[in-house]
N, C-alpha and C positions, 0 to 999 in steps of 0.2 A: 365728333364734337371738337372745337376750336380749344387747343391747350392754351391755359390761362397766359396771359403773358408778365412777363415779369417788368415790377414797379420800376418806371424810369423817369426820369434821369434819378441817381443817387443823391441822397445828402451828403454832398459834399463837403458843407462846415461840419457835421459830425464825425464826416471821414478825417479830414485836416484834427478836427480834436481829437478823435482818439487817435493817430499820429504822433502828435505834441505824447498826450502822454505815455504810448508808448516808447516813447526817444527819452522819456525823463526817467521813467524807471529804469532804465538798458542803462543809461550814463549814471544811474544810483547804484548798480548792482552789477560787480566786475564780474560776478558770474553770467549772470546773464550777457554780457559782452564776450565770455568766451566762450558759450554756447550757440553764438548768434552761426556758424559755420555749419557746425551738426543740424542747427536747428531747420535749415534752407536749403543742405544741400543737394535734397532731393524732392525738394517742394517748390518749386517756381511758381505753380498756382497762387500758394500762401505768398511768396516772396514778392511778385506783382501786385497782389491786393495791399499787401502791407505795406511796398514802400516805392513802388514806382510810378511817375506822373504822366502826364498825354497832354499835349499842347492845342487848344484848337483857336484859334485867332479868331471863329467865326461869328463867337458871342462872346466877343469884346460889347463893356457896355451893358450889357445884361445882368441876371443874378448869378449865372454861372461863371466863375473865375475859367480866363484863357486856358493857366495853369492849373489841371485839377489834379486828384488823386487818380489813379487807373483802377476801376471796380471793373471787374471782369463780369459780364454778363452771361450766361449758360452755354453758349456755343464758342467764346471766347473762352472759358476754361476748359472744356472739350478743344479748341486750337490746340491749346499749350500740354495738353494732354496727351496728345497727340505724337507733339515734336517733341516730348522725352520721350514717346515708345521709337519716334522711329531714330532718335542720336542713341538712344541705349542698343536697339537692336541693328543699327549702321542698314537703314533700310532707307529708300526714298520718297518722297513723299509731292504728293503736290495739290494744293491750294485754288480750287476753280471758284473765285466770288463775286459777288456783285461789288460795285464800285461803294465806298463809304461807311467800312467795314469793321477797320479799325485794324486789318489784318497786318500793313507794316508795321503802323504801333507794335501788335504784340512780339511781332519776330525780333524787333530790336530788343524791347525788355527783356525776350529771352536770352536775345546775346550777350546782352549784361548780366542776365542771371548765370550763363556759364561764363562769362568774364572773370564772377566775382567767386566763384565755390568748383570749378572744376581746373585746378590745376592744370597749366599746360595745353591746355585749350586753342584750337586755335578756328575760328568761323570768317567764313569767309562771304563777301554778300559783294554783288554783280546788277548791274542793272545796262540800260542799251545807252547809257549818258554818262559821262561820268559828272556833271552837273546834281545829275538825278542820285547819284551815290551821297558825292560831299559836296559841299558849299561853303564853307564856313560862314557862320551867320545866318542860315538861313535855313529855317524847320521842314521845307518842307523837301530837304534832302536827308538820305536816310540816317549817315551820321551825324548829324548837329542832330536827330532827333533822339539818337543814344546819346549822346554829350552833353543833354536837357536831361535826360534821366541819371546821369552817374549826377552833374552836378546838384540836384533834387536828393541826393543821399545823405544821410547824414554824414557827419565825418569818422566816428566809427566804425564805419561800413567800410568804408573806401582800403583799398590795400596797404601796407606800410612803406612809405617814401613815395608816393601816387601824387604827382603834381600834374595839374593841367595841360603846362605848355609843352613839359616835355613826354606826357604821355598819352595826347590826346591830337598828335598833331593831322593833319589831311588824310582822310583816309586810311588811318589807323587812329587804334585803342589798345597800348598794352599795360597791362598788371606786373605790376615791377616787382610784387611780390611773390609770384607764381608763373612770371611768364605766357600767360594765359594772351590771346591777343584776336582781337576782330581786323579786319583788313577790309579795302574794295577795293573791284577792278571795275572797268566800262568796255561795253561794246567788244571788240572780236580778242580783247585781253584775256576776258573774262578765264578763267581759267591756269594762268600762266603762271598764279602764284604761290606755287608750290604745294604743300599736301594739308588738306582741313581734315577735323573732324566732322566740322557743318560746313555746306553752302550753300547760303540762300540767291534765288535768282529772282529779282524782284519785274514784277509785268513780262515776263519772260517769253509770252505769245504774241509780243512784240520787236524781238531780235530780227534784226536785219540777214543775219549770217549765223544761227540758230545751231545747224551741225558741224562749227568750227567748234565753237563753246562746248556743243555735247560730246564733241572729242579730249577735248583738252579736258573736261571735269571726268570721263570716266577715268583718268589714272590716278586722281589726287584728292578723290572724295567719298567715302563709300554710301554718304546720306548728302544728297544735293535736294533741295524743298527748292520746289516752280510754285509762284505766286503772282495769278497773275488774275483779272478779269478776262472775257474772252476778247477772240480777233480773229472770226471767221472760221473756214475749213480747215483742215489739211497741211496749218503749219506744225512743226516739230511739237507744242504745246499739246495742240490739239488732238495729234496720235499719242502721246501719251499719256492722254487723260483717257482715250479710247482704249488705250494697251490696260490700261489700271483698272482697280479693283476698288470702289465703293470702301471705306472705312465708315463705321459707325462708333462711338462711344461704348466700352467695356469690350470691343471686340478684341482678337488677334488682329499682328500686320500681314498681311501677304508675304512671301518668300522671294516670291520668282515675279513679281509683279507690281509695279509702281502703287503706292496707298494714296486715294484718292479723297479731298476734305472736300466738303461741299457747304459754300457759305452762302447762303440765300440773302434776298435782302426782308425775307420777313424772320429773320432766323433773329432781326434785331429789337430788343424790346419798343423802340425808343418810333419802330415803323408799323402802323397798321396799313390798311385799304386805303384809309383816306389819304393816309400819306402818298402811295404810289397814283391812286389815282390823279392826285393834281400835280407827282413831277409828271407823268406819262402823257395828261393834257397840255399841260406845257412845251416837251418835248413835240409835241404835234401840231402845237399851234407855231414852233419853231424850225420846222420842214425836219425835226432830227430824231425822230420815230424809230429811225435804225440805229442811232446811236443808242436809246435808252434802252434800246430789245437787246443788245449787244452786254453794253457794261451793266445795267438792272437787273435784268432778267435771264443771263447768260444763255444768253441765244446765239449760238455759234453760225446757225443758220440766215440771222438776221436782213445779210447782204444777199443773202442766197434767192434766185430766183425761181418761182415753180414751187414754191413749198406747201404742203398738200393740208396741213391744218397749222397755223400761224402758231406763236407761240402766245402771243395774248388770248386766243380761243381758250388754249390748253388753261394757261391762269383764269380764266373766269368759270368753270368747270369746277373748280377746285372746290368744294364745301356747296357746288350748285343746290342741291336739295335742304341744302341749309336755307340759304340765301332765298329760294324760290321758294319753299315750302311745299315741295314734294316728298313722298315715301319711296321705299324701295318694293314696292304693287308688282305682280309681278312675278315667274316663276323663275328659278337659278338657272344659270348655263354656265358652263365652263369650257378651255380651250388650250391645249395643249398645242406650245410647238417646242420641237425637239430641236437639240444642236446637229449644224450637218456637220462640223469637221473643225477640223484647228483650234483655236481659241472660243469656238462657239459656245453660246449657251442654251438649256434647257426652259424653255418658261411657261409657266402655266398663270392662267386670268381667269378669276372667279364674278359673275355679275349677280344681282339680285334684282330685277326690274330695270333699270336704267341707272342702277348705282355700281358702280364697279366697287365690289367689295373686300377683294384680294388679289394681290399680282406680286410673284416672286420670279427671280432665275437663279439657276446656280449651273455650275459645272462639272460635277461628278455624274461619276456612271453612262452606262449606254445607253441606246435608244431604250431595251430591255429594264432598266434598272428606273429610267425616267417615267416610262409607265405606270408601274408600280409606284412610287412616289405619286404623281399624277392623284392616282387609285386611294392611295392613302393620304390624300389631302381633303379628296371630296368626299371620304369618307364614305357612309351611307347613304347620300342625296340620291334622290329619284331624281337624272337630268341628263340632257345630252352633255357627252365631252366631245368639240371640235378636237380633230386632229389633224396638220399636216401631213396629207398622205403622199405629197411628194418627196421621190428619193430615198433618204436612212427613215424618214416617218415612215413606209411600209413596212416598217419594223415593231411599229405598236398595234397595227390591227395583230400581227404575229403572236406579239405577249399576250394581247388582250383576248386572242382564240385559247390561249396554253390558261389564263388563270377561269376564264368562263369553262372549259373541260373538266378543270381543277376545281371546281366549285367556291372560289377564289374571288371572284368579281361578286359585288355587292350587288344585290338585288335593285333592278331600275335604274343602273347606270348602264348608259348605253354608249359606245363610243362610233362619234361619224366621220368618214372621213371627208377633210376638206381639202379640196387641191386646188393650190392657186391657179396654175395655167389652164384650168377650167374653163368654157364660157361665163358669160354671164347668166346672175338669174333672172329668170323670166326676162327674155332677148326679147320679144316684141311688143314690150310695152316699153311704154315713154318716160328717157331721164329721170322729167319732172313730171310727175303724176299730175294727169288732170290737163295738161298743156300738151296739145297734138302738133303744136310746132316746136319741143324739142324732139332731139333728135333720140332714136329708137337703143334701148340698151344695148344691144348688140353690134351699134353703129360707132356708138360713144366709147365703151369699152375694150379694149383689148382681150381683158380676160377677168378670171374673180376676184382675184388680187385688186386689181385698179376699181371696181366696183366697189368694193368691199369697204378698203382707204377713204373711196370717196364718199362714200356713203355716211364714214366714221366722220370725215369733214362735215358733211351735213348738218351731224348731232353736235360736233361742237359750235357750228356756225348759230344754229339755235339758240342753245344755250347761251353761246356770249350776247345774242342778242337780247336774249331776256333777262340776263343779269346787267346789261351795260345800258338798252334802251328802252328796257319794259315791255318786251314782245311778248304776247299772248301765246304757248305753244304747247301741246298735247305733253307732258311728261315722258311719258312712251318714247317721247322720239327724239328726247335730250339727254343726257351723261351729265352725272354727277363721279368725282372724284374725292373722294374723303383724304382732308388734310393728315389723316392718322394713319395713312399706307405707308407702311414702312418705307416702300421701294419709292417715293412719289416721285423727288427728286429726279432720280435717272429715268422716271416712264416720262415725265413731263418733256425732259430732251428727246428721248426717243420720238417720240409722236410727233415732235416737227423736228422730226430728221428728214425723212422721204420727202422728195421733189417727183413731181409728175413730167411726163414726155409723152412723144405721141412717136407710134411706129409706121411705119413706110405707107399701109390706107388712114392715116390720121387718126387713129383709135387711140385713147389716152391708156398708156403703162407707167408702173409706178418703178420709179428707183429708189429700192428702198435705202441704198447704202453710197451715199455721195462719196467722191473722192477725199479718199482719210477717214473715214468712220466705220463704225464694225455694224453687224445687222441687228436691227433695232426686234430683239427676241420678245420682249414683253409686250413690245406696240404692236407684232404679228397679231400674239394671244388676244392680246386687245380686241385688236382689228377683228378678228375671228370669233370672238363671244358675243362681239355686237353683230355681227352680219352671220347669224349661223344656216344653216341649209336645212332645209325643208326636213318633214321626217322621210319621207318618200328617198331620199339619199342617205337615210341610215344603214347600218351595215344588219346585214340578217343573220342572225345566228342562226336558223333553222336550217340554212344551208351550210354550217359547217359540218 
C-alpha cells in the first residue's frame, strides 16, 4: 500500500508567526539567549526548521512568499540526518537525486549550522564553475544562497563583531567569533584549499577532470559529500555510487565504503503521478526524453543504448497491482543468487503470483552460510528455490545435500538449479507464441540468461502498457513491484542496468554489467523467480 504522503506546501504565515514569536521571547529572556548555543548545537534538524529560509523566485506573484521559512519535509530531515552521522563519524557520503530537490538548499543551511555552533569549523564546497559557487547577487549560486540564510537570522544568532562586508566576502563565510569558516573553490582547484572538516562537491558527476579533484580531497578531507543528479556510466561519480553502500534512516555508516543517500523525486511531498506524468509528457513532446530519464528518474543508463527493460517500464510496475487491480493468485517461488567474489553480493527474490514480494542482498558469509539464510528466509513454504548453479553456486546444491541429510531443510522446499549458460527453454518453439514467422528460441537466444532477461522485458513491457495505455493483459504475465520493498530503490536501477548484444551467429546475450557498474545481484534473483525451470530440472534427492 501507498505511504500517505505528507500535507504540502506548509503554512507558511504560521511558520513566519511563530518565528516573530519565538524571536520575541529569546530577546525578552537573556537566558534563553544564552542557551540558544547548547540548545542547537547538535540539532541542525530543529536549527533549519526554526530559523533558516529557501528562496524560490518561481512563485513570485502567488500566495507563496519567494522568501519562505525552510520546513523540512521527511527525507529532507533524514539528508541532514544523515550529514551529522557522517561529519561526526569523518565518513563520506554521497547524494544520488533527482533534479528539484532542494538538496543544495539544505547542504548550505547545514554549513551554516556548523558556521554558527561548531567552533573552528571549516567546509569547504566545490563545484565545475566557479560562477556556480559564488556570484554575488545572484541565488542561484551556492553562496549568495548561504548569505540569504545568515542574513534571514536574527541578529542574536549572528557571532559577536560579524559584519557583512568584511565577513562575507566572494567565496568565503567567516565567524569572527569562533573562527569557523565555509570557503569555495571551481573546477581542477577544487581541492587545493587546504584541510576541511566537510567538503561538499556539488553536481560532482559533472567534472571535467574528476580524478585530479579526487586526488587533491583525499589529503585534506576525511568526509567529502558528492551531490549530484546523474550523467551517465562510468564517470568517477558513478563508480562511487556503485563502490557505496545504500544508507537508510536509523541505520549505521559503512566503514570501508562510501554511504549512499537516495533522493527520489517521489520522495517529495509536494510530487504525485500526475505530476511526473505531465513533466515526462512534456519532456517527450520536447524530443528531451533522455534528459528527464537522467535528471527525474536517475537513470544512469538513459543515454545508453540496448537497455533490456527501460527505466519507465520499471516505474510503471511499481504499485502495478494497485493500479490494475490485480492480486498476488498464484503459487511462491524464490531465487537465490550468490556472490561469486570481491565486492559481490548475495541476493535472494521472493514472488507471490506476478507480485514480487521480497528482494534483499547483503554481503556476509559464504556460498555455505547464504544458503542457510536463503533456508531461513523462506522459512517453511512449500516452493521451488532457483539457484545459480554456475561456478561458487555449486556450493548450494553442496549445503543444501549436508542440511536435507541433517534433517535441517524444511519440508517442500526444493532447491533447482539454474544455469545461466544453459540453452534455452523449449528451443523449438517460436519468440512470439502463436507467430510462425518469428524466429525459433534457440535461433534468438544465446542462452538462458538472455531468454530469461527478456522474457523479464516482456512482463514489464505489458505491464507499462496497461498502466500507461489501457492494454487488456492476462495478470499471470505482468509484474507488480510494491512501493513498500525496502530495497526498491537499488532493484529499480539494477533492472535497467543490462544492455543486450548479439554474439558472432547473431544470437542475442545479455551484458549484464556495462562499463563502471557492479553486477546487478537482485535483478539476477529477479530474473530467476520469474523465468523458473521446469520441475523436470529439479534436483533429486533420491539420488543422493
Amino acid at each position: 500500500m501507498l505511504s500517505p504522503r505528507e500535507p504540502w506546501p506548509p503554512d507558511y504565515v504560521a511558520e513566519f508567526a511563530a518565528r516573530q514569536q519565538r524571536i520575541r521571547r529569546i530577546r525578552a529572556d537573556p537566558v534563553l539567549r544564552l542557551g540558544l548555543k547548547e540548545r542547537y548545537r547538535n540539532d541542525p534538524i530543529a536549527w533549519i526548521n526554526h530559523w533558516a529560509v529557501t528562496y524560490d523566485p518561481r512563485v513570485a506573484g502567488g500566495d507563496i512568499p519567494t522568501t519562505m521559512p525552510f520546513v523540512l519535509f521527511r527525507k529532507q530531515r533524514e539528508w541532514i540526518e544523515f550529514l551529522l552521522a557522517c561529519v561526526v563519524e569523518q565518513q563520506n557520503g554521497l547524494n544520488e537525486k533527482s533534479r528539484d530537490m532542494g538538496v543544495t538548499w539544505l547542504c548550505c543551511a547545514f554549513s551554516v549550522w556548523l558556521w554558527l555552533y561548531w567552533p573552528g569549523a571549516a567546509v569547504g564546497w566545490g563545484s565545475r564553475k566557479e560562477q556556480l559557487v559564488d556570484k554575488i547577487g545572484d541565488p542561484d549560486s551556492i553562496f549568495e544562497k548561504m548569505r540569504i540564510i545568515v542574513r534571514h537570522l536574527p541578529r542574536f544568532m549572528l557571532p559577536r563583531g560579524f559584519s557583512e562586508a568584511d565577513h562575507m566576502p566572494f567565496m568565503k563565510i567567516v565567524n569572527p567569533e569562533t573562527g569557523a569558516t565555509i570557503t569555495g573553490e571551481a573546477g581542477d582547484n577544487i581541492g587545493r584549499g587546504g584541510r576541511k572538516l566537510l567538503y561538499f562537491k556539488d553536481e560532482s558527476a559533472h567534472y571535467e577532470r574528476p580524478e585530479k579533484i579526487e586526488a587533491a580531497l583525499a589529503d585534506n578531507t576525511n568526509c567529502q559529500i558528492d551531490v549530484s543528479s546523474v550523467n551517465g556510466l562510468g564517470n568517477v561519480f558513478h563508480r562511487r555510487r556503485e563502490a557505496g553502500k545504500e544508507w537508510r534512516s536509523g541505520q549505521p555508516l559503512a566503514k570501508t565504503q562510501v554511504n549512499v543517500f537516495i533522493m527520489d523525486w517521489s520522495d517529495h511531498p509536494a510530487k504525485d503521478q500526475a505530476w511526473y506524468d505531465q513533466r515526462r509528457a512534456k519532456a517527450e513532446s520536447d524530443g528531451l526524453l533522455h534528459v528527464f530519464a537522467q535528471e527525474v528518474d536517475r537513470d544512469y543508463s538513459a543515454s545508453v543504448e540496448g537497455v533490456i527493460i527501460p527505466a519507465p517500464w520499471v516505474a510503471s510496475a511499481i504499485d502495478a497491482h494497485l493500479k490494475l487491480g490485480f492480486d498476488d493468485s498464484g503459487g511462491w517461488g524464490a531465487a537465490l543468487d550468490v556472490a561469486d567474489e570481491g565486492g559481490d553480493l548475495h541476493a535472494l527474490a521472493l514472488r507471490k503470483g506476478s507480485i514480487l514480494r521480497h528482494v534483499e542482498d547483503w554481503g556476509d558469509g559464504d556460498v555455505g552460510e547464504a544458503t542457510r539464510k536463503a533456508v531461513e528466509i523462506v522459512g517453511g513454504s512449500e516452493l521451488d528455490l532457483q539457484y545459480d548453479s554456475v561456478g561458487v553456486g555449486a556450493g548450494v546444491k553442496s549445503e543444501a545435500n549436508r542440511l536435507e541429510k541433517e534433517k535441517l531443510l524444511p519440508k517442500g522446499l526444493r532447491f533447482v538449479p539454474w544455469s545461466a549458460g544453459a540453452g534455452p527453454l523449449n528451443p523449438d518453439d517460436h519468440v512470439i507464441p502463436g507467430d510462425d514467422e518469428s524466429p525459433l528460441n534457440k535461433d534468438f537466444y544465446a542462452n538462458l540468461k538472455a531468454q530469461a532477461w527478456w522474457e523479464l522485458r516482456r512482463r514489464f513491457e505489458r505491464t507499462h502498457k496497461a498502466v500507461t495505455e489501457g492494454e487488456t493483459h492476462d495478470p499471470a504475465t505482468m509484474i507488480s513491484l510494491p512501493s513498500t520493498l525496502p530495497n526498491l530503490q537499488k532493484l529499480r536501477k539494477e533492472l535497467s542496468q543490462a544492455t543486450r548484444g548479439r554474439t558472432g551467429a547473431l544470437k542475442m546475450l545479455v551484458n549484464k554489467t556495462p562499463e563502471g557498474t557492479r553486477s546487478p545481484n537482485m535483478a539476477d534473483a529477479v530474473v530467476m523467480v520469474f523465468w523458473p525451470l521446469p520441475p523436470s530440472s529439479r534436483y533429486n534427492w533420491d539420488n543422493v
